[in-house]
C-alpha positions as a LaTeX table, in Angstrom:
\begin{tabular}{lrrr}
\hline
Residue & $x$ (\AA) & $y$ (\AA) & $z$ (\AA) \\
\hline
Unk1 & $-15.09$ & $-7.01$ & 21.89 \\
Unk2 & $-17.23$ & $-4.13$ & 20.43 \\
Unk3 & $-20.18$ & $-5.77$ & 21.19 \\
Unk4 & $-20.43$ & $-8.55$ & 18.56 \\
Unk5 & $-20.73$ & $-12.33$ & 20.06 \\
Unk6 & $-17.88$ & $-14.32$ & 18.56 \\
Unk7 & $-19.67$ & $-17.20$ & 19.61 \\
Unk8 & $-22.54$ & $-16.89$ & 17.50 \\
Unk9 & $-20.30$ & $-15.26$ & 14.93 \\
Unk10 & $-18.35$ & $-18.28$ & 14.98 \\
Unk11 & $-21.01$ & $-20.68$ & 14.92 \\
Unk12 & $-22.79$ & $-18.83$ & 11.74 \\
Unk13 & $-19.24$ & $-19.11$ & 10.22 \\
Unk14 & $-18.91$ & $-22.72$ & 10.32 \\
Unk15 & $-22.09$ & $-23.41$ & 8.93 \\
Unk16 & $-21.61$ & $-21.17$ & 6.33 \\
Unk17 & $-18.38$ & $-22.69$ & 5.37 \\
Unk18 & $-20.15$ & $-26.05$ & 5.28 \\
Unk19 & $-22.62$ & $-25.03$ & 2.88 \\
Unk20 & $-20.08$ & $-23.58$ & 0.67 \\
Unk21 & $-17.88$ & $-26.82$ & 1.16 \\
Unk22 & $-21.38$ & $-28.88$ & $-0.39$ \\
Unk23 & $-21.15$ & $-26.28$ & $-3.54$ \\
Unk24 & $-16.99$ & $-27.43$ & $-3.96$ \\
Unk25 & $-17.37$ & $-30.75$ & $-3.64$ \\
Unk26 & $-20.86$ & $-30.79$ & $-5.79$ \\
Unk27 & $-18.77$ & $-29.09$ & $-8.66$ \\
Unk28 & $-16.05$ & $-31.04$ & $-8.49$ \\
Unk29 & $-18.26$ & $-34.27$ & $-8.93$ \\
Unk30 & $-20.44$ & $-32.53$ & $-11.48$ \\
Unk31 & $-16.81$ & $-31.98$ & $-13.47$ \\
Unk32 & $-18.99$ & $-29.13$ & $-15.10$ \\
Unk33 & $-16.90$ & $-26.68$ & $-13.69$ \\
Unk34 & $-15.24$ & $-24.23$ & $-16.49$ \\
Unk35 & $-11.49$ & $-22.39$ & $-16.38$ \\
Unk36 & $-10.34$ & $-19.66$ & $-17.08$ \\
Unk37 & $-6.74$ & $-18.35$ & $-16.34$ \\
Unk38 & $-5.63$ & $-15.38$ & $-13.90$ \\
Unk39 & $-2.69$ & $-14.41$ & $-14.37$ \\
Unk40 & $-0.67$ & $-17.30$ & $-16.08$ \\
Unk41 & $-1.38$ & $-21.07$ & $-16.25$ \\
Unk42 & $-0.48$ & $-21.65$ & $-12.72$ \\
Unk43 & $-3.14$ & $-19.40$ & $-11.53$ \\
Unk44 & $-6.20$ & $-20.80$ & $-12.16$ \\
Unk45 & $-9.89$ & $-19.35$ & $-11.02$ \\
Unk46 & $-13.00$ & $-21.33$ & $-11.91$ \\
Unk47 & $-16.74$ & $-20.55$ & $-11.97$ \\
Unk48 & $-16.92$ & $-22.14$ & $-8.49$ \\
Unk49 & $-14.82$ & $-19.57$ & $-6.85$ \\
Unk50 & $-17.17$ & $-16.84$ & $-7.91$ \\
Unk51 & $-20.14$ & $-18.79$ & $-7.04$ \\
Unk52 & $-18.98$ & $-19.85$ & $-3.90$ \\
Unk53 & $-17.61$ & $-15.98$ & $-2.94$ \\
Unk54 & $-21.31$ & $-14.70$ & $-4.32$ \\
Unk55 & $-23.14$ & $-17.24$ & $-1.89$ \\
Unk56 & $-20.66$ & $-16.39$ & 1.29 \\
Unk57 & $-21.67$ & $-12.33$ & 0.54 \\
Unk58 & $-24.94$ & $-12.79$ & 0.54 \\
Unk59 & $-25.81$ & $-15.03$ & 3.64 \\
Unk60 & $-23.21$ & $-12.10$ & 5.33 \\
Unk61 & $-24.95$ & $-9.46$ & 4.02 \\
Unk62 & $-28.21$ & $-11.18$ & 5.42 \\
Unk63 & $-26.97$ & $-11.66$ & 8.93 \\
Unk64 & $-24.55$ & $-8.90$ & 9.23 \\
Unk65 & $-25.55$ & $-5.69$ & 7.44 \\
Unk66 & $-23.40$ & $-3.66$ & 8.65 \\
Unk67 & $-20.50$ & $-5.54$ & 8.48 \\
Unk68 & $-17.84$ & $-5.22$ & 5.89 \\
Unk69 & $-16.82$ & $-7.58$ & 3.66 \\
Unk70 & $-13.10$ & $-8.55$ & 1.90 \\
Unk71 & $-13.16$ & $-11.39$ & $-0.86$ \\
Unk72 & $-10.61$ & $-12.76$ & $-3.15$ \\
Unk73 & $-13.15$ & $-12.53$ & $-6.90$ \\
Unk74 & $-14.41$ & $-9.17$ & $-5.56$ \\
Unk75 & $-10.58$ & $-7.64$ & $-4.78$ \\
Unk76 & $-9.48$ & $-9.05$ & $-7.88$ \\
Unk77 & $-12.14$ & $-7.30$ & $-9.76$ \\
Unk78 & $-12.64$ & $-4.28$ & $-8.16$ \\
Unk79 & $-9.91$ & $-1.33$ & $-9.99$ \\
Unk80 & $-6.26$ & $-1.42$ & $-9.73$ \\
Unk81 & $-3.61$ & 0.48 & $-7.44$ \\
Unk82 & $-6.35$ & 0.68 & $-4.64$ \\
Unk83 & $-3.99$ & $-0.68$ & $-1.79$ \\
Unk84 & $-5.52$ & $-2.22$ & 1.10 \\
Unk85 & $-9.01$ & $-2.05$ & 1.39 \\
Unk86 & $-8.92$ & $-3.17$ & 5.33 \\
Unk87 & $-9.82$ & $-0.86$ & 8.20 \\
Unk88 & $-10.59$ & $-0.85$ & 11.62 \\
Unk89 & $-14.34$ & $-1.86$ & 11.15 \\
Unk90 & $-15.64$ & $-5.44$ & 11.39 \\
Unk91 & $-14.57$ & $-7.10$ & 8.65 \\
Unk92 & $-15.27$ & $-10.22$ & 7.03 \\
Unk93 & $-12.35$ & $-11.81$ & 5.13 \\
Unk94 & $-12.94$ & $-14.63$ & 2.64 \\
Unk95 & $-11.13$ & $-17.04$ & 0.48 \\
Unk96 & $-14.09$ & $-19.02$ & $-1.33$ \\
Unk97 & $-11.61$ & $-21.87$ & $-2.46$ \\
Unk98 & $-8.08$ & $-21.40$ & $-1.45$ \\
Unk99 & $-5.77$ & $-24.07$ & $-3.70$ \\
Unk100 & $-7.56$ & $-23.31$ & $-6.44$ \\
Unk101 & $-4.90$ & $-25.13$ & $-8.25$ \\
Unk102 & $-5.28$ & $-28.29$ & $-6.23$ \\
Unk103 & $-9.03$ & $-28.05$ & $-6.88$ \\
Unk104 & $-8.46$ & $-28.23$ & $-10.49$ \\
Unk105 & $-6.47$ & $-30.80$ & $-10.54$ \\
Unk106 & $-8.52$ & $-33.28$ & $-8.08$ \\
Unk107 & $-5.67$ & $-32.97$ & $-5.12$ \\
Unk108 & $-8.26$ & $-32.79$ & $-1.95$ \\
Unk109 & $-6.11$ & $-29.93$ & 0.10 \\
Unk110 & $-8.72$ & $-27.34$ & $-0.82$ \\
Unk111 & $-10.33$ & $-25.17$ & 1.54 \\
Unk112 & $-12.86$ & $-22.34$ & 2.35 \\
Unk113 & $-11.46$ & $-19.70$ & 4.41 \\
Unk114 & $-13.30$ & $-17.56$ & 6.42 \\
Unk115 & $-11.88$ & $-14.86$ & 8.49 \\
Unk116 & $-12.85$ & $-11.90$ & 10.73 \\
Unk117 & $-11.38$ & $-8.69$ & 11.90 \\
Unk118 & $-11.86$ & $-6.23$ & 14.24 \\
Unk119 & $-9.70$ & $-3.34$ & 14.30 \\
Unk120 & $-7.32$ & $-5.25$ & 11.75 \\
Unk121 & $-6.69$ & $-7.96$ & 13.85 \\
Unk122 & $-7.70$ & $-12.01$ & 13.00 \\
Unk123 & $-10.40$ & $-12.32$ & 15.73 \\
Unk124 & $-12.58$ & $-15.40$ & 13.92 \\
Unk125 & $-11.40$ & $-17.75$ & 11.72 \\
Unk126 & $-12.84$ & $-20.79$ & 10.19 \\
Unk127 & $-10.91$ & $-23.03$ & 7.15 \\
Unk128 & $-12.75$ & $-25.58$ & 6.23 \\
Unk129 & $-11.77$ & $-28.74$ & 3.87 \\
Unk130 & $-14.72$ & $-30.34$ & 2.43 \\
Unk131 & $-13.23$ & $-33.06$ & 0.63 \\
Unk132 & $-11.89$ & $-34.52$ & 3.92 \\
Unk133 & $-13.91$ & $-32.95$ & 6.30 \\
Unk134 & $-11.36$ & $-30.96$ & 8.25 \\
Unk135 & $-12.92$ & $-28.42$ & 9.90 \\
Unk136 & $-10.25$ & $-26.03$ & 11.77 \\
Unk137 & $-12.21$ & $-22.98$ & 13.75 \\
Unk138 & $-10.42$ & $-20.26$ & 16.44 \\
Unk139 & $-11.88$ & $-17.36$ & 18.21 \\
Unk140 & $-9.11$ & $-14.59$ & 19.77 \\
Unk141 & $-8.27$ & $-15.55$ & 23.11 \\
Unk142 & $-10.40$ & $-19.13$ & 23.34 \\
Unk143 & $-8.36$ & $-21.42$ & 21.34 \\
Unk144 & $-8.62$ & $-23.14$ & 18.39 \\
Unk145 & $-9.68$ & $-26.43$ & 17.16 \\
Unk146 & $-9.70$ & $-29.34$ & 14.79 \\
Unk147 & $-13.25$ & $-30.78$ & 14.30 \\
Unk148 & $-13.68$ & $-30.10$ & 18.06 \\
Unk149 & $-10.35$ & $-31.06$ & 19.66 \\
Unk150 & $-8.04$ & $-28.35$ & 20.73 \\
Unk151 & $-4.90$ & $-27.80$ & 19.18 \\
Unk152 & $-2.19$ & $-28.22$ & 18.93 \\
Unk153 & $-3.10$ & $-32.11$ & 18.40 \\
Unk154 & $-1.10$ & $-34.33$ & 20.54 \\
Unk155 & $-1.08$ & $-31.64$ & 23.76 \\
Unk156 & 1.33 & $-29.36$ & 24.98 \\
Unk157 & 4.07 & $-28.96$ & 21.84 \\
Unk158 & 7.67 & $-29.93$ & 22.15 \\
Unk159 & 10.12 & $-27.87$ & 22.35 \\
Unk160 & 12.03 & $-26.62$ & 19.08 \\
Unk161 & 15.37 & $-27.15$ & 19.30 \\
Unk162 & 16.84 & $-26.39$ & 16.22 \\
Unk163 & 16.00 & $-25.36$ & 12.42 \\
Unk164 & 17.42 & $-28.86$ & 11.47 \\
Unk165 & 14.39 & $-30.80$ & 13.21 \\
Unk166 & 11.57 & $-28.88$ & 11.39 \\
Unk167 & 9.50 & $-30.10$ & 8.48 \\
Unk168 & 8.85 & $-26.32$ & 6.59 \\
Unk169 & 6.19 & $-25.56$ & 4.31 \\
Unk170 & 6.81 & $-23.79$ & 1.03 \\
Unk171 & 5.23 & $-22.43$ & $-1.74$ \\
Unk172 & 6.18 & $-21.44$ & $-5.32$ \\
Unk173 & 3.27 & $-19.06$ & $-5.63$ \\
Unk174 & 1.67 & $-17.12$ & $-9.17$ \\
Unk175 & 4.73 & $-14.38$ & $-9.45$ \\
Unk176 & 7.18 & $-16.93$ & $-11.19$ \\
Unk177 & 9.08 & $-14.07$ & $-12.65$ \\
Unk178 & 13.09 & $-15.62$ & $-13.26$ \\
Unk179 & 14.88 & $-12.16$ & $-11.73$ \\
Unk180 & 12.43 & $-11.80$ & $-8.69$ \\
Unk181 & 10.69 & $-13.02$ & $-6.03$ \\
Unk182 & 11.00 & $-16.53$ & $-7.70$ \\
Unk183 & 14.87 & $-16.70$ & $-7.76$ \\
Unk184 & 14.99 & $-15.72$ & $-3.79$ \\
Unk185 & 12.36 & $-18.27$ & $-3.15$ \\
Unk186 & 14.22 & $-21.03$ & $-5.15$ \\
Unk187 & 17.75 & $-19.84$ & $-3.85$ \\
Unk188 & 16.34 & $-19.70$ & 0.12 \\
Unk189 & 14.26 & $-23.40$ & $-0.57$ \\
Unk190 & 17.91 & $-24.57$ & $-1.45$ \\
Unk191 & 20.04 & $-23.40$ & 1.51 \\
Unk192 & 17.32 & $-25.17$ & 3.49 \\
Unk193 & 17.69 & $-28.37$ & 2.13 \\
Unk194 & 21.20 & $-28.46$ & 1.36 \\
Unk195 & 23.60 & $-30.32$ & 3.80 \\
Unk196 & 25.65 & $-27.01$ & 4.59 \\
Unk197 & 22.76 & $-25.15$ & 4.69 \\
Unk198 & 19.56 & $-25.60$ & 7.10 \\
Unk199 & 19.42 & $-28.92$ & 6.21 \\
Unk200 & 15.65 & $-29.16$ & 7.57 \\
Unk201 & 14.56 & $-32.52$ & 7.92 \\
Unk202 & 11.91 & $-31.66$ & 5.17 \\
Unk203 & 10.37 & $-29.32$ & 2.61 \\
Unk204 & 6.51 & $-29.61$ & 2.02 \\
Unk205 & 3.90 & $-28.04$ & $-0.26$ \\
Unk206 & 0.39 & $-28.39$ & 0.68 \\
Unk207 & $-0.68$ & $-25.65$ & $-2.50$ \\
Unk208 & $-3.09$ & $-24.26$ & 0.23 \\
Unk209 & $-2.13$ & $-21.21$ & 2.63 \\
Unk210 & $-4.91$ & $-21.67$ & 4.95 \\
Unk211 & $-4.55$ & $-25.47$ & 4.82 \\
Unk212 & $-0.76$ & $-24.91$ & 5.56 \\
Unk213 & $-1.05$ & $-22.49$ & 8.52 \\
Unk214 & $-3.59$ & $-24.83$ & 9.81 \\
Unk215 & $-1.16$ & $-27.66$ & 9.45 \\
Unk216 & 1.76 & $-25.95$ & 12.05 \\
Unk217 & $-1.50$ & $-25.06$ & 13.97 \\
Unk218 & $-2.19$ & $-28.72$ & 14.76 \\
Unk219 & 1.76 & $-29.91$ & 14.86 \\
Unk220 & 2.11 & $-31.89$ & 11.73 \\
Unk221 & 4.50 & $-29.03$ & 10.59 \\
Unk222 & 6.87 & $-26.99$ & 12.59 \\
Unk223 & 6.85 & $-23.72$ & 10.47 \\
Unk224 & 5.80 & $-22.43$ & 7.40 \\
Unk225 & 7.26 & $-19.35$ & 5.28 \\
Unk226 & 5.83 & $-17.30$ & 2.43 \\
Unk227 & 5.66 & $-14.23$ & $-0.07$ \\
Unk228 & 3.06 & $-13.13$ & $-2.23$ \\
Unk229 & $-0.11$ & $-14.13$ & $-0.27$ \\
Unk230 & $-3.49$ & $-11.94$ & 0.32 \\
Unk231 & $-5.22$ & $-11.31$ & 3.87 \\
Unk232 & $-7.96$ & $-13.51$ & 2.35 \\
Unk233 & $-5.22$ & $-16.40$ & 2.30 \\
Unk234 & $-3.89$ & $-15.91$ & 5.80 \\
Unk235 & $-6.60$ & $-14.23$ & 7.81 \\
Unk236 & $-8.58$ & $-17.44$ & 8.99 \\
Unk237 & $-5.12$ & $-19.84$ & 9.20 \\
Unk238 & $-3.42$ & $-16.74$ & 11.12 \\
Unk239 & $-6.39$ & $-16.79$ & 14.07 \\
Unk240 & $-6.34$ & $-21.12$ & 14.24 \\
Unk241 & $-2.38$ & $-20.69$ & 14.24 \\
Unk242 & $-1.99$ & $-17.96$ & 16.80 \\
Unk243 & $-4.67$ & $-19.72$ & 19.36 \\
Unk244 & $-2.61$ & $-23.05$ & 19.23 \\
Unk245 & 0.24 & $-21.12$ & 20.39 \\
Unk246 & 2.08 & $-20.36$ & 17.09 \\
Unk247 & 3.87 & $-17.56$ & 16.05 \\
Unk248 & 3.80 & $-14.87$ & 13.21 \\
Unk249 & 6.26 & $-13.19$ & 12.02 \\
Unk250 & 8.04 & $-11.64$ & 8.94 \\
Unk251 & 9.81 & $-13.71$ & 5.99 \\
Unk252 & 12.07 & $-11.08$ & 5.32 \\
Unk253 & 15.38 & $-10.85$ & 8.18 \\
Unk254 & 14.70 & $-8.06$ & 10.57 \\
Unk255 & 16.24 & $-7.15$ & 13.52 \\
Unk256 & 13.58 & $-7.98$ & 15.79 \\
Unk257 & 11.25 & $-11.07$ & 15.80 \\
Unk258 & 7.57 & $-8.91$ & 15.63 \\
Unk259 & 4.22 & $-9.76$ & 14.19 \\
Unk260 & 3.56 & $-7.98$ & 10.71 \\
Unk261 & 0.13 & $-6.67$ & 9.48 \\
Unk262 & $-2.38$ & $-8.64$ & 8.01 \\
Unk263 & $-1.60$ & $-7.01$ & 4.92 \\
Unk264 & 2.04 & $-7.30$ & 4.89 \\
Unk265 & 2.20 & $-10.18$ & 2.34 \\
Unk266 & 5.31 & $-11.84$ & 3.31 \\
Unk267 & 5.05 & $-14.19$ & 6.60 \\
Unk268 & 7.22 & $-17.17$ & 8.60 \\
Unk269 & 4.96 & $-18.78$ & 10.72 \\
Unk270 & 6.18 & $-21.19$ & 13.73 \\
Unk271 & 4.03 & $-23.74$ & 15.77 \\
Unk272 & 3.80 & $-23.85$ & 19.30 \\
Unk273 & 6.33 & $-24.28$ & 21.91 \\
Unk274 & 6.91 & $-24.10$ & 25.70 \\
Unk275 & 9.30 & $-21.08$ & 25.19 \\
Unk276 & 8.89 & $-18.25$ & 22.94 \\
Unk277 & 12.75 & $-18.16$ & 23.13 \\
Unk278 & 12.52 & $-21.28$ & 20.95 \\
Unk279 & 10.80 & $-20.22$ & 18.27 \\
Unk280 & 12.68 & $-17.17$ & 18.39 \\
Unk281 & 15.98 & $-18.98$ & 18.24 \\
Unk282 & 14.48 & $-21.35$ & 15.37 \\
Unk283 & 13.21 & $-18.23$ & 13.25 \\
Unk284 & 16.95 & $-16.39$ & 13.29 \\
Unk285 & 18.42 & $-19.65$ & 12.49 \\
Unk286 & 15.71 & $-19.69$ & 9.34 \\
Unk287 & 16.59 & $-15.82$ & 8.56 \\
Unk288 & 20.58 & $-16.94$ & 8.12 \\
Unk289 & 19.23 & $-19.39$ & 5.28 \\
Unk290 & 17.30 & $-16.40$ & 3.54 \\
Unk291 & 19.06 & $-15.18$ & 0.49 \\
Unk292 & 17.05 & $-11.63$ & $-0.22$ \\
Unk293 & 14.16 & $-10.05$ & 0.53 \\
Unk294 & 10.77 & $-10.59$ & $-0.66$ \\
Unk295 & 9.01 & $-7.32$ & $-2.25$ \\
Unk296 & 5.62 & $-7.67$ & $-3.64$ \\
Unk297 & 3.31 & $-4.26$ & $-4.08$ \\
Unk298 & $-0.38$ & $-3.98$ & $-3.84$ \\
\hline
\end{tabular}
């Protein structure tokens, strides 16, 4: 594909996220690190994240020149209204610590996530959990893996039969405005717990949107759904997911079951079955719980 050798791009990848896994877990023991809020309490960023993003550019920059690059403490600083920043050129796509939250807090689902696009599509991804040495990798078309076995985990996936069997991820996420996004979230998160409702057999929150997608890559969840997230977030999980056999699609009810953008910021993903008819039928039955749509703006 254009020339580059995923392979090798891969391989520089996960070493790369390993040596920015030593900086997290270094910090984190050093307890030197020092916060500062985003936007509100629940958003936290740290020293580490722009240490860790600052070491990721620069070994990129070093072996890929003329590659572009896509980082969460860049974006964030870079000026406001600018809209997506992704094109069709090689692209490199980095979360330096995604659960930020969890990281401050000592919970160990905490990851680096390291994606790649060509022509705006996930083509490499690498998330990588230093604390317990998870390290999930994908290239387009060639699988992906969990510290070198193929996923999903346990072989071929079983089918879905029905929303009522699956254990769904959710998140609260940053925007905890009362009249928006927040009250769909809570309202939907309800009618899929409540007896009348979806009445999944469980709701779980990992605080990690690589480490979740990862998770229904490998089969310990059957789908996850969210609203508010960045391509840095997803890019990465969306490659590992989509090579295990999962599906991506919209949160938001549509009339047709379609992958969205990498940019759309609102996504329902699905693990991996024998039928695409399954998932299909499992992601209408989710739509019926939905309660609004999700907007969020760039």
């Amino acid at each position: 594909m254009s020339g580059i050798d995923l392979q090798k791009l891969h391989d520089f990848a996960v070493q790369l996220a390993r040596d920015a896994g030593k900086m997290i877990t270094s910090a984190r023991s050093s307890q030197k690190q020092s916060h500062a809020e985003k936007k509100n309490s629940v958003d936290l960023v740290t020293e580490v994240d722009v240490a860790v993003e600052k070491f990721v550019i620069q070994a990129i920059k070093e072996a890929y020149p003329d590659h572009k690059f896509i980082g969460e403490e860049t974006y964030s600083s870079a000026p406001a209204g600018k809209g997506s920043v992704l094109d069709d050129a090689p692209t490199w796509i980095v979360d330096p610590i995604d659960g930020t939250t969890n990281f401050i807090h000592g919970f160990p689902f905490v990851a680096v996530s390291i994606g790649f696009t060509i022509k705006q599509v996930p083509t490499v991804g690498v998330v990588y959990n230093p604390f317990l040495d998870h390290m999930y990798t994908g290239i387009r078309n060639h699988g992906s893996f969990l510290n070198g076995q193929r996923l999903p985990l346990n072989g071929p996936p079983p089918e879905i039969n029905s929303l009522g069997q699956c254990v769904v991820a959710v998140e609260w996420g940053s925007d905890r405005a009362e009249d928006g996004n927040l009250k769909i979230k809570s309202d939907t998160y309800f009618n899929l717990a409540r007896q009348h409702g979806g009445m999944v057999h469980s709701l779980r929150s990992l605080g990690s949107a690589a480490l979740n997608l990862c998770s229904v890559a490998q089969g310990s969840m059957d789908m996850y759904v969210e609203g508010g997230m960045w391509e840095w977030d997803i890019c990465a999980g969306w490659v590992i997911l989509t090579e295990a056999g999962g599906l991506m699609t919209t949160a938001n009810k549509a009339d047709e079951v379609k992958e969205p953008g990498l940019c759309d910021r609102k996504i329902l993903a699905v693990r991996g079955s024998p039928s695409r008819a399954d998932q299909e039928k499992v992601i209408r039955e989710f739509w019926e719980q939905t309660t609004g749509d999700l907007v969020y703006e760039r």
